[in-house]
Each structure stands twice: as structure tokens, then as C-alpha cells.
C-alpha positions in Angstrom: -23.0 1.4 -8.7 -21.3 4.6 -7.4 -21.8 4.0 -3.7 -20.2 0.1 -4.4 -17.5 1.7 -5.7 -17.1 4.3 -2.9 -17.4 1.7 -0.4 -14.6 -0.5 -1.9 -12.6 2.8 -2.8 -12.8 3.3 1.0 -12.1 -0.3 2.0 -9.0 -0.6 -0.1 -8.0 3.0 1.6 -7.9 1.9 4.8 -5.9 -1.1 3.9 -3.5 0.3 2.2 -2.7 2.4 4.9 -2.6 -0.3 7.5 -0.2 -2.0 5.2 1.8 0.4 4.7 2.3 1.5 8.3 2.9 -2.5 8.7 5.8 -2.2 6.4 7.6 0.9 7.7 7.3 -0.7 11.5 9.2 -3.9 10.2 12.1 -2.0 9.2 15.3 -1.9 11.5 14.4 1.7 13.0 12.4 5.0 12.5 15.3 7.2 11.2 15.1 4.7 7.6 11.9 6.4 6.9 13.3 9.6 6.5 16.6 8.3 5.2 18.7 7.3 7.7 19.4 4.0 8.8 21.7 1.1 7.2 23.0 2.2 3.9 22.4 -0.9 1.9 19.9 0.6 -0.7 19.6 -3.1 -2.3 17.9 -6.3 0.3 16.2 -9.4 -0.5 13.0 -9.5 0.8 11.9 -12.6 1.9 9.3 -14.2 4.4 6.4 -12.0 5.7 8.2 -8.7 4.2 7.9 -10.0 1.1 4.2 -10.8 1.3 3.6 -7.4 3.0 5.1 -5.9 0.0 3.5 -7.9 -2.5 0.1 -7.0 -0.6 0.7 -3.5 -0.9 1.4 -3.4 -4.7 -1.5 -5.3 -5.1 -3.8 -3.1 -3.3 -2.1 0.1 -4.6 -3.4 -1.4 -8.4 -6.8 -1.9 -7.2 -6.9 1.3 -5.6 -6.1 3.1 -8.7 -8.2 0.7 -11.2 -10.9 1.7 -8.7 -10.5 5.3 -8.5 -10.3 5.5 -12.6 -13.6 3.1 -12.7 -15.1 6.0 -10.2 -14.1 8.6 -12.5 -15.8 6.9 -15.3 -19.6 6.5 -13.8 -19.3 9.7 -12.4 -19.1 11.2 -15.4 
């Protein structure tokens, strides 16, 4: 059960970070992921950002639900 859940703690890694790098290269331009950028703190996301986003909170929950099943059968 452990190495399961290593493999699909690793998988769900990996694709959280490609999603997330997905999302900061849609934005408008490098300097809004340090701060910068257009100063409208409130958009609508809609289309493919919108999906990207949802992906993301989606895989951040099983990321974590998987890391706290880990902890649990480890023991």
C-alpha cells in the first residue's frame, strides 16, 4: 500500500507543478509573478484559465488527502 501511495504522491507532484508553471506562463508577463504587472487584483477567469485553475485546486486536494493517507500507513 505504501509504494501505491508513493507512486501517486509522486504522480500528482509532478503535475501539479506542470500546472502550475502552465498557469504563471498564461499570464500577461513575468514581472506579475513577483508582483508587478497590471494592477487589477480582481479578473474573471474564463476559458482554458479557468480549467487550468480548477485543475490545480483539484490536484493540490488530492495531493494533500494523499500525503495525510501516507502519514497514516506509515505509522
Amino acid at each position: 500500500m505504501r509504494v501505491y501511495l508513493n507512486v501517486a504522491q509522486i504522480i500528482v507532484s509532478v503535475a501539479l507543478v506542470a500546472i502550475i508553471l502552465l498557469q504563471v506562463r498564461s499570464g500577461s508577463s513575468v514581472g506579475g509573478m513577483f508582483g508587478g504587472g497590471d494592477t487589477s487584483v480582481y479578473r474573471t477567469r474564463r476559458g482554458v484559465e479557468r480549467t487550468i485553475f480548477n485543475m490545480t485546486v483539484g490536484l493540490s486536494i488530492a495531493f494533500f488527502t494523499i500525503t495525510i493517507m501516507n502519514v497514516v500507513v506509515t505509522g
